[in-house]
C-alpha positions as CSV (number, residue, x, y, z in Angstrom):
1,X,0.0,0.0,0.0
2,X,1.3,3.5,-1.4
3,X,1.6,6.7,0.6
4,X,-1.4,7.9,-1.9
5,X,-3.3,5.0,-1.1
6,X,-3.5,5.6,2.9
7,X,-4.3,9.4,2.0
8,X,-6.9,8.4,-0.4
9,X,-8.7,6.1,2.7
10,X,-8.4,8.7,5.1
11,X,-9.5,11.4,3.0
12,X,-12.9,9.4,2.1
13,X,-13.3,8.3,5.8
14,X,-13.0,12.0,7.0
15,X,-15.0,13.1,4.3
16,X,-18.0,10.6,5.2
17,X,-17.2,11.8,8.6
18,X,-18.2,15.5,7.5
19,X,-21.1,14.4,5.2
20,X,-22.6,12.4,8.0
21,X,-21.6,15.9,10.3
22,X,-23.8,17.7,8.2
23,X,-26.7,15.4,7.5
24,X,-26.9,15.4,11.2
25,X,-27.1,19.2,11.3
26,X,-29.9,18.9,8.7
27,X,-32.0,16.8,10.5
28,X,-31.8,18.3,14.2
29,X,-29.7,15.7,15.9
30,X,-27.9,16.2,19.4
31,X,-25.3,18.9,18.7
32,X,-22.9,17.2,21.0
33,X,-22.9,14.4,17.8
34,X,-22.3,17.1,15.1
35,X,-19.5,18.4,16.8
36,X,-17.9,14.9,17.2
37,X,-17.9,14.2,14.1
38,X,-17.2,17.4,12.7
39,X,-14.0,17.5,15.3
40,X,-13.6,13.6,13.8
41,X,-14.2,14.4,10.2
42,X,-11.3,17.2,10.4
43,X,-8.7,15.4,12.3
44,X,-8.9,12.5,9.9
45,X,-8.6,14.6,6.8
46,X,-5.7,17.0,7.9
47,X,-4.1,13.6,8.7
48,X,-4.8,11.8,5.1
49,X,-3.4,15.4,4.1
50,X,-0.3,15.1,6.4
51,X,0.6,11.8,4.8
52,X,-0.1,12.9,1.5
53,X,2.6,15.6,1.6
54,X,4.8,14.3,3.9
């Protein structure tokens, strides 16, 4: 598995991360749970981003 690969995966975790961040802002559920996995969502894809460039 390539350096690409790993940033690829994380990238598409973290980005299902947001989407499901922002489907749960859509439909009113507990903000504590947006937050998470807005806060999750991010992490993961500054990290596929770290590894991408690094």
């Amino acid at each position: 598995m390539t350096q690409e690969d790993i940033a690829l995966i994380l990238a598409v975790i973290g980005g299902a991360c947001l989407a499901t961040a922002w489907i749960g802002r859509l439909t009113g559920d507990a903000v504590r749970d947006v937050w998470l996995a807005l806060g999750t969502g991010s992490v993961v894809l500054a990290f596929g981003a770290l590894v991408l460039v690094a």
